[in-house]
C-alpha positions as CSV (number, residue, x, y, z in Angstrom):
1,X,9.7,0.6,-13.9
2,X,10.3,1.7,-10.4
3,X,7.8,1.7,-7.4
4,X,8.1,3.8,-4.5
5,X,6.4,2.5,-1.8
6,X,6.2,4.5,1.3
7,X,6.1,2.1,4.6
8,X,7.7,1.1,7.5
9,X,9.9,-1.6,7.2
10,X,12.4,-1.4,5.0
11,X,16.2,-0.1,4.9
12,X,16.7,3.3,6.3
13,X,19.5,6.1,4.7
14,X,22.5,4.0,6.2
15,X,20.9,0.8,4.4
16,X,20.6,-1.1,7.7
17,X,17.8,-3.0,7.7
18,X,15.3,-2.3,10.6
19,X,12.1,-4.1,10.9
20,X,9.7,-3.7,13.4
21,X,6.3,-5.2,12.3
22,X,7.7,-6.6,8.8
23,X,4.6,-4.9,7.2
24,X,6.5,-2.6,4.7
25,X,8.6,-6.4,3.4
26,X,5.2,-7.9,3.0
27,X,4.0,-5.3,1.1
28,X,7.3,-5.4,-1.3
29,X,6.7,-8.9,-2.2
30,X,3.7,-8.3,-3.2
31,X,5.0,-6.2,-5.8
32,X,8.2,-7.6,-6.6
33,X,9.0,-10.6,-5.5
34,X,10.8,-13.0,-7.5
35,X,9.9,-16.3,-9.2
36,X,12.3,-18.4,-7.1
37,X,10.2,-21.5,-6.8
38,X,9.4,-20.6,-3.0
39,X,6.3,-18.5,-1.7
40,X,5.0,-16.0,-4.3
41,X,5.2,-14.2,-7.3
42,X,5.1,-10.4,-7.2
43,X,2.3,-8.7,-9.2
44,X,4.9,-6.7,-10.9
45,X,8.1,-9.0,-10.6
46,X,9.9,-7.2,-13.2
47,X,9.4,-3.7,-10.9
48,X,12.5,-1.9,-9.1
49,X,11.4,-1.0,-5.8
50,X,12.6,2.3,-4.0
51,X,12.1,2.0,-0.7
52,X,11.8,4.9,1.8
53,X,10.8,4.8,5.3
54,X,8.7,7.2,6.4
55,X,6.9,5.0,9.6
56,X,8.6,3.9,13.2
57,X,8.3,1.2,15.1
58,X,5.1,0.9,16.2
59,X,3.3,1.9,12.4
60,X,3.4,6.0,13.3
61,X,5.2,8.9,11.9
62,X,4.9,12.7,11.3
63,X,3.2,14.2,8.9
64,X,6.4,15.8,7.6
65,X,8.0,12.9,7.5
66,X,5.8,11.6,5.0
67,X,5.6,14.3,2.5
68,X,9.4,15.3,2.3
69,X,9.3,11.5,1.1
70,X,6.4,12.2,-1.3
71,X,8.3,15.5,-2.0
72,X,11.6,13.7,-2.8
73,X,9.9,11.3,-5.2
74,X,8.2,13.4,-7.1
75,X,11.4,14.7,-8.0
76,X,13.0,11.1,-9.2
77,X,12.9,10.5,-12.6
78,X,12.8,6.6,-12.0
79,X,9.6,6.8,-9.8
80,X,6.4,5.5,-11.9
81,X,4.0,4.7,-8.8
82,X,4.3,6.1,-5.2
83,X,2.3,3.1,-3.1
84,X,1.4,4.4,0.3
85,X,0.4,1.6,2.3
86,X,-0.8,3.6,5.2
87,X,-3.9,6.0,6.4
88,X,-5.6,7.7,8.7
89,X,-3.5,11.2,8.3
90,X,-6.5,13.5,8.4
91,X,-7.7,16.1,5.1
92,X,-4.1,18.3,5.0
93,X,-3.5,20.6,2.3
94,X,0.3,20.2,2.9
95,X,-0.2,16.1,2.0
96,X,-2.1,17.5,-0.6
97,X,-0.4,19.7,-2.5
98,X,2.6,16.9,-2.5
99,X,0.1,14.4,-3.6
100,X,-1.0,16.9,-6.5
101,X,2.8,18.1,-7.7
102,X,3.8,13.9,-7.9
103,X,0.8,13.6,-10.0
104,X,1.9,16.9,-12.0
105,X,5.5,15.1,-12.2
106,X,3.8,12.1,-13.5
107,X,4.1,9.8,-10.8
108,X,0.7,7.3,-10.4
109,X,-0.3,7.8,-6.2
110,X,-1.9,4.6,-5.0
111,X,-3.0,4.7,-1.3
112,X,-5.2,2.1,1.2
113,X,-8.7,3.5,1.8
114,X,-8.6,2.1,5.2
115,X,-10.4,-0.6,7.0
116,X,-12.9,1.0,9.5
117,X,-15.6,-0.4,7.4
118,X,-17.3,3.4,6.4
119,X,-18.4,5.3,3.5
120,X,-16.4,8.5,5.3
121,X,-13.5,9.9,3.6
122,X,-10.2,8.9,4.7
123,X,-6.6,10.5,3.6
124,X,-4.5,10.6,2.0
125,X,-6.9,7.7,-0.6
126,X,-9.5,10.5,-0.7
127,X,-7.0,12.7,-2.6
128,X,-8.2,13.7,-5.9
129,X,-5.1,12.7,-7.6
130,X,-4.9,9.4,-5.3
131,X,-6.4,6.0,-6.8
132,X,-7.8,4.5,-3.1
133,X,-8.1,1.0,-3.1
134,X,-10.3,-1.1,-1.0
135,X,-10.1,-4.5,-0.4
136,X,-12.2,-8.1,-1.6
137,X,-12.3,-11.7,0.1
138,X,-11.4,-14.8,-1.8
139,X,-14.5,-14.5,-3.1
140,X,-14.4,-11.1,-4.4
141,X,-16.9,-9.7,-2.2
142,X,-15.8,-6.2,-0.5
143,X,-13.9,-7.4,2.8
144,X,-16.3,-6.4,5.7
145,X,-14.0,-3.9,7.5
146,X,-13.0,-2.0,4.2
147,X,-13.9,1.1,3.3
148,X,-16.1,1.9,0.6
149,X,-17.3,5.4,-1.1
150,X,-15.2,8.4,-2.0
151,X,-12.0,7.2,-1.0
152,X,-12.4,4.1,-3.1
153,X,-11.2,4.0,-6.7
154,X,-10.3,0.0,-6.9
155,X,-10.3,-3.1,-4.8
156,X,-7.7,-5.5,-4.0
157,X,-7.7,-9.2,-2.8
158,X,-6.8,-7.9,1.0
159,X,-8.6,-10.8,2.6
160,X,-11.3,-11.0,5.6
161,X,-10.8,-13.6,8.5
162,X,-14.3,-13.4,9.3
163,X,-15.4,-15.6,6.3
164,X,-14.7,-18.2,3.8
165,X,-16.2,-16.8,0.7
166,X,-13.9,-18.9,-1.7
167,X,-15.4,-21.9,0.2
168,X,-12.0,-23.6,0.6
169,X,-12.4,-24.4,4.0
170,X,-10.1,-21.9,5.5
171,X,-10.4,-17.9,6.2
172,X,-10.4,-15.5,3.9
173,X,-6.7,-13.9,5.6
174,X,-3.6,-12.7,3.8
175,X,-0.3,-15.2,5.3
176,X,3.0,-13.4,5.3
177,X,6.2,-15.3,5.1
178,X,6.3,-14.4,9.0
179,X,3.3,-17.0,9.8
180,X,1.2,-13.6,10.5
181,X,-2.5,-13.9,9.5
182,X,-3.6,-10.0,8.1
183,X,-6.2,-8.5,6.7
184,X,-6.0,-5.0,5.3
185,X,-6.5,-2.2,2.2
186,X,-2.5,-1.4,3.3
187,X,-1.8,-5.1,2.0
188,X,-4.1,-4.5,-1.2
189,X,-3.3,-0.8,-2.7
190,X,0.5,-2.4,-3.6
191,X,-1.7,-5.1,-5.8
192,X,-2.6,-1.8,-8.0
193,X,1.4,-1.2,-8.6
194,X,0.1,-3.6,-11.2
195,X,-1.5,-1.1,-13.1
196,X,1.6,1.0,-14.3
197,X,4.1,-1.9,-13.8
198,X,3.6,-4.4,-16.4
């Protein structure tokens, strides 16, 4: 199975790696990392991730960008699951109509529903053909900035710093293998890989 998973921080088309925030190799392990005895185990382990950069440096990108990528792996017979770990693009029908011909190819789109803590739609999870997943504490109660209503299919653990709901004594907070303490749906939607991947 192969997972695309559109992000920012992973090789580029001259396979150098360039990192800037180390979001998009967070997001990887949590859909493939390997059982190495050290850190985690990726929901999907057995996956082979394609990765494509669509976001810069400081998390932003063109709207372009982001469905020639969408455009490109629709057309990859290898791609199961396009993850887009990323939000706030705003209702196009351009991102649409990419979003609906990967679905016609086959491909599952799995997107973040954002973590402004509304009930408003947000894109691309909103999508029709787009499973948007919100995020859950330890506890498995809905993260208090996640979004919730139309753009929500699913929820992920995504973690909320501002409680302890598992009541182990610590925050409720996702830890990278950076030391960085995050909460987000971007973290979550690659947990839903999951779905098509094992």
């Amino acid at each position: 199975i192969y997972t695309l998973s559109l992000h920012d921080a992973l090789p580029i088309c001259d396979g150098q790696s360039r990192s800037s925030n180390f979001h998009g190799t967070h997001v990887a392990g949590i859909v493939a990392a390997v059982d190495n005895n050290q850190g985690v185990v990726g929901v999907a382990n057995q996956a082979k991730l394609v990765p494509v950069r669509v976001l810069g440096e400081a998390g932003t990108g063109s709207l372009g960008d982001l469905i020639a990528a969408i455009e490109w792996a629709s057309t990859q017979p290898d791609i199961d699951v396009i993850n887009l770990s990323l939000g706030g693009v705003g209702d196009s029908q351009a991102l649409e109509n990419a979003i609906n011909a990967a679905h016609n190819a086959g491909k599952l789109v799995v997107a973040a529903a954002g973590n402004q803590a509304t009930d408003e739609q947000t894109f691309p999870a909103a999508f029709m053909n787009v499973v948007g997943v919100g995020a859950v504490d330890g506890g498995g109660v809905r993260a208090s900035y996640s979004n919730i209503g139309p753009s929500v299919d699913l929820v992920a653990p995504g973690g909320d710093a501002s409680r302890d709901a598992n009541l182990d004594n610590s925050a409720d907070v996702v830890v990278s293998a950076w030391g960085s303490r995050s909460e987000s749906t971007r973290l979550n939607s690659s947990h839903w890989n999951n779905l098509v991947c094992r």
